[in-house]
N, C-alpha and C positions, 0 to 999 in steps of 0.2 A: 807466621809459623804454623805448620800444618800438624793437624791431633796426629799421635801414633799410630802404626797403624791396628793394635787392639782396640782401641779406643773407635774407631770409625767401624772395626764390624760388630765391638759392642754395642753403636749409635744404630747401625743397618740391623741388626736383630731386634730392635724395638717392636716393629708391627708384630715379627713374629710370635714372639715370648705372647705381646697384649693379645695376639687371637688366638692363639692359640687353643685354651679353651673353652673356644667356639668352632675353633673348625676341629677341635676333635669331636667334640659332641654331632656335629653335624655328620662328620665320618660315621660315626657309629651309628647314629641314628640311621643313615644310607642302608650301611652292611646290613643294618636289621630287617630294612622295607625291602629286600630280596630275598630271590631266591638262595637259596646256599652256591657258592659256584663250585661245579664239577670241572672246570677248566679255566686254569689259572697262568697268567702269564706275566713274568716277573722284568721289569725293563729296570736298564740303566744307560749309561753312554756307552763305555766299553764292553761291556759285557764280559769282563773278566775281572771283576772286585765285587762290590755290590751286588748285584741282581744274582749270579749263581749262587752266593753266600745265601740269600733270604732263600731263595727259591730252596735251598738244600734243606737250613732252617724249617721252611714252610714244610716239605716235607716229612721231617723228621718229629716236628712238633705235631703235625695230622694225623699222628697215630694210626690206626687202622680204618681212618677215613678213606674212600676212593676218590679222588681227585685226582686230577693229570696237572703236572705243573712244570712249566718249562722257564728258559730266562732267556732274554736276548739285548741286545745293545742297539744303539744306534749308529754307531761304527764299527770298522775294523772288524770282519772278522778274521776266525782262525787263529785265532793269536790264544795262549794261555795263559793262565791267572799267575802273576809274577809271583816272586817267592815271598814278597810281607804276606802277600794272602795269604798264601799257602801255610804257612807259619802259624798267624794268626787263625784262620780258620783252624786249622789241626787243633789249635791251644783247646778249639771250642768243641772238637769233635766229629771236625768236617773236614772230608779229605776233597779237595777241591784240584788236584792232583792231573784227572783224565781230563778235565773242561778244556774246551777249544771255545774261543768266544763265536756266537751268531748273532748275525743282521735279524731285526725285527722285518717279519716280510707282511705285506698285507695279507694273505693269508692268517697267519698267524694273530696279525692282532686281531681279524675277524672272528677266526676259531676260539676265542679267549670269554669267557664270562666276566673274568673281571681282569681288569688290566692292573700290577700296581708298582708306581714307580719311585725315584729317589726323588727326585725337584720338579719344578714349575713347568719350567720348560719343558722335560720330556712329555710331561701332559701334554702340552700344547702344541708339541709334533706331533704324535700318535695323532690326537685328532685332526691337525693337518694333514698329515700325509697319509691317514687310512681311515679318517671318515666319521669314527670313533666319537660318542657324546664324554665329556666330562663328568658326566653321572657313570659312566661305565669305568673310571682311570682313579683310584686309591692313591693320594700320596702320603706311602707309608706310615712316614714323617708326623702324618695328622694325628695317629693313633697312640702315639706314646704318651704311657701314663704320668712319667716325667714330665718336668719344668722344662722349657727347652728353649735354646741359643734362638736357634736358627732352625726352620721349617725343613727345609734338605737335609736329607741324611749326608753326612759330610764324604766327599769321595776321595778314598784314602790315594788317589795314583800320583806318583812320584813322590809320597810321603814317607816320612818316616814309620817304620812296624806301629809305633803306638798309636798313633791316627787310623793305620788301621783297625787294629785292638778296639778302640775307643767308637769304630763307625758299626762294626760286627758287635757289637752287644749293645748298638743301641737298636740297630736290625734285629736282634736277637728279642731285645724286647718287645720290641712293635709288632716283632710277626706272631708273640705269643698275643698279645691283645686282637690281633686278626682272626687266628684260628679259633678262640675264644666269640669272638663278635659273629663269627661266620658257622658256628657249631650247628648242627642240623639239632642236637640230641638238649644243648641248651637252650635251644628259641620254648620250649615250653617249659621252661624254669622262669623264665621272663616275668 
């Protein structure tokens, strides 16, 4: 008889939850040994849930910081942020309304100081496909001050509103700990 299937992705979050506070520390420790980045590029798959949500966040939360920050996907573009997002971000104070999704291009990931994305894997395309070290790609994920499931920040598509809800304020959290870790004005509070 085969476990449930709660039960198998509470089994598959094991490593995570155990390293967790390890690769956050290690994250932070990262953010710290650089420079501030002035250009910020925010990935997901679709580019229409996640990454325009942080990157909106990231902006919102960087105050009268100058930084340039953009979002893009690994698929599909063109395409706009369905209505959970939209929904949900609004709930948070983000109009995610104009977004059109975009292709990550080489360009772009070049133009980038710090890359930062949802999951494993899109790290390890970006470095595939445009050259990009793993020291240069943030996953998010790493930085939450919370206890946590599963390392990916969960991708709300073709879910119900609350999975989105529940993936935008855990982004919502981590990009506070980003902007925080990446403060030009806190590095000598340190």
């Amino acid at each position: 008889m085969a476990a449930p299937p709660s039960r198998l992705r509470r089994l598959r979050g094991i490593p995570d939850r155990l390293l967790h506070r390890f690769r956050r520390r290690a994250a932070l420790a990262s953010l710290a040994s650089r420079q501030p980045p002035s250009r910020v590029l925010v990935v997901c798959t679709g580019n229409i849930f996640r990454s325009p949500f942080a990157a909106a966040i990231l902006q919102r939360e960087g105050g009268s910081r100058r930084w340039d920050i953009v979002s893009g996907g690994l698929v599909g573009p063109g395409r706009p942020s369905p209505a959970t997002a939209l929904a949900a971000a609004k709930s948070l104070g983000i109009d995610l309304s104009v977004h059109r999704s975009e292709l990550v291009t080489g360009p772009m990931a070049k133009w980038a100081d710090l890359i930062v994305v949802m999951e494993a894997y899109q790290r390890r395309e970006i470095c595939q496909r445009f050259g990009r070290l793993p020291k240069d790609i943030l996953m998010l994920g790493d930085v939450d001050p919370e206890r946590i499931e599963r390392r990916a920040i969960e991708d709300p598509y073709d879910q119900p509103l609350e999975v989105c809800r529940r993936s935008y304020a855990r982004i919502e959290r981590c990009v506070k700990v980003l902007v925080r870790a990446t403060d030009p004005a806190a590095r000598g509070r340190r």
